[in-house]
N, C-alpha and C positions, 0 to 999 in steps of 0.2 A: 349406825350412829356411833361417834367417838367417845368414849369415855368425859373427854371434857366438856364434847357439845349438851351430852347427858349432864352433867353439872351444870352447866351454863343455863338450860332451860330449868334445870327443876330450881335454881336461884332466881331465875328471872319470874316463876311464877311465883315463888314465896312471899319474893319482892313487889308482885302485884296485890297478892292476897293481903301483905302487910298495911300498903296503899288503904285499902278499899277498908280494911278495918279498924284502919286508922280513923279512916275518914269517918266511919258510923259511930268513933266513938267522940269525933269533937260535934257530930249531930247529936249525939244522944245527951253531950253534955250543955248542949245549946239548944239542948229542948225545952220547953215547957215543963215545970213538975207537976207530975204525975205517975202514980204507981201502975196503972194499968196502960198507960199510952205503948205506942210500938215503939217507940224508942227507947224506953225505959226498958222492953222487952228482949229488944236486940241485946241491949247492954248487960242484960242478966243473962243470957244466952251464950253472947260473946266470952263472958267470962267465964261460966259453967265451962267452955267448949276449948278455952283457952288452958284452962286448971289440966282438962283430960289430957289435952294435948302434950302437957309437960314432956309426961314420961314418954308418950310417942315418940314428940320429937328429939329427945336426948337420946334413945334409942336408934332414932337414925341415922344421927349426928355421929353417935358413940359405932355405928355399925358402917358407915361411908370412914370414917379414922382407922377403925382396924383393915379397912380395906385399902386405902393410900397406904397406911402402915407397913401391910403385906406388899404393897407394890414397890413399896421401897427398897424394904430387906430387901426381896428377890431379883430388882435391879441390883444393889448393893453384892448380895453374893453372885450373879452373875460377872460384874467387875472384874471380885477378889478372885474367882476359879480362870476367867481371863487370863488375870495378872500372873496366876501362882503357874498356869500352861506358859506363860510367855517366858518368863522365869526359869522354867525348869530347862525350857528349848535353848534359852542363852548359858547356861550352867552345863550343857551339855557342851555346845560350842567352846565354852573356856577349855572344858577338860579335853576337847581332841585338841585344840592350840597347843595346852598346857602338854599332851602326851607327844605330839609333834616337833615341840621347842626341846624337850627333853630327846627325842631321838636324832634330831639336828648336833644337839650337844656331841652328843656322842659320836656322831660320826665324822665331827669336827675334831673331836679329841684322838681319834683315830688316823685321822688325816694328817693332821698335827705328828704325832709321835712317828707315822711313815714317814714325813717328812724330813725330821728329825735323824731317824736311822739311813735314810738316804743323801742326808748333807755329812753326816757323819761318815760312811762310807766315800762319800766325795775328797771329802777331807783328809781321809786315812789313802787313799790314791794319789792324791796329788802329792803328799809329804813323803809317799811311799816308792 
């Protein structure tokens, strides 16, 4: 079972439980008074059970939040380690362009100045 399906239901039962105690409490308030009747009994019951339950339930409130929490960082730095491998592979790639364009240069400037001493040459033959 999913992660989220596991949400889904334990919300859906909460969400029933809520229902059902709801509904004993507009019985109990639509009862008859009396101190000892069952409805008056649930409703002291309900609320004893409701008091305990506080800390229960912010406890598992507060204990499902650290755990989204954690699932988030950990997507989140999974991301950022992505990003910073993608990064580092294109950083790689600039610096062989960049050491390539520089040895292009050079051999351009080489070419160049041959060239140079061979029209020079040329030149000094024909006038010669």
């Amino acid at each position: 079972m999913t992660q989220r399906s596991l949400e889904s239901t334990k919300e859906a039962v909460r969400g029933t439980e809520m229902k059902r105690s709801q509904a004993k409490i507009r019985e109990v308030e639509n009862a008859p008074f009396s101190e000892t009747s069952p409805a008056k009994k649930i409703k002291a019951q309900h609320f004893r059970s409701a008091a305990g339950d506080m800390p229960y339930g912010f406890e598992v409130a507060l204990a499902e939040a650290n755990r989204e929490v954690s699932v988030l960082f950990s997507k989140y730095s999974e991301v950022l380690r992505e990003r910073a491998a993608v990064d580092a592979s294109q950083l790689g790639e600039l610096e062989d362009i960049l050491s390539e364009a520089r040895s292009l240069e050079s051999h351009l400037k080489e070419k160049k100045e041959h060239l140079r001493r061979s029209l020079a040459l040329i030149s000094d033959k024909l006038q010669g």
